[in-house]
C-alpha positions, 0 to 999 in steps of 0.5 A: 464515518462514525466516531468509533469506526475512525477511532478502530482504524488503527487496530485494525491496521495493525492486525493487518500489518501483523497478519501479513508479517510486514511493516507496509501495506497499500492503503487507501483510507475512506471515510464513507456516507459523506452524503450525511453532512448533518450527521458527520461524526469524524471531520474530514481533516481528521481523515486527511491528517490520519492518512497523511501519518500513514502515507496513504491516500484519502477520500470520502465516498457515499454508495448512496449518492455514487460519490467518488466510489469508482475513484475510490477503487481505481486508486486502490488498484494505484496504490497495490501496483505503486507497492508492487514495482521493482525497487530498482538497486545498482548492480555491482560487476559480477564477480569474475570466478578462477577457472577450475582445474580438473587435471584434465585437458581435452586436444583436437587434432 
């Protein structure tokens, strides 16, 4: 991942973030091209601690060298389901409402 793309992440969060009207979102934070050892520009503790802040997963993938690239879409799809289950909430006794008087009363005989 270069340098400039890891140091615009936030931003673009937080367009997503205002975009979407919301406070959270389902994130999974890549860092790419972790086949370029030599070439790395942002460390992967610096991935780590990021996601970390945002209580969001991490991984590092490489296209290239088909690195965790299945993972990698596999735990988008846990995260978006994790985001979307039920908060469960107790639910109080229904309120029991009076009967209403009509005036009216209806007899079989």
């Amino acid at each position: 991942t270069s340098r400039s793309s890891f140091d615009d992440i936030a931003g673009f969060k937080d367009k997503i973030l205002r975009a979407k009207d919301v406070d959270n979102v389902p994130i999974v934070l890549v860092g790419n091209k972790c086949d370029l050892e030599v070439q790395r520009q942002v460390a992967a503790g610096e991935g780590k601690e990021l996601a970390r802040q945002w209580g969001c997963a991490f991984m590092e993938t490489s296209a290239k060298e088909r690195i965790l690239n299945e993972e990698c879409f596999y735990q988008v799809v846990r995260e978006i389901r994790k985001a979307e289950r039920p908060v469960r909430v107790e639910q109080a006794a229904p309120i029991q409402k009076p009967p209403k008087k009509s005036g009216f009363k209806c007899t079989i005989l």
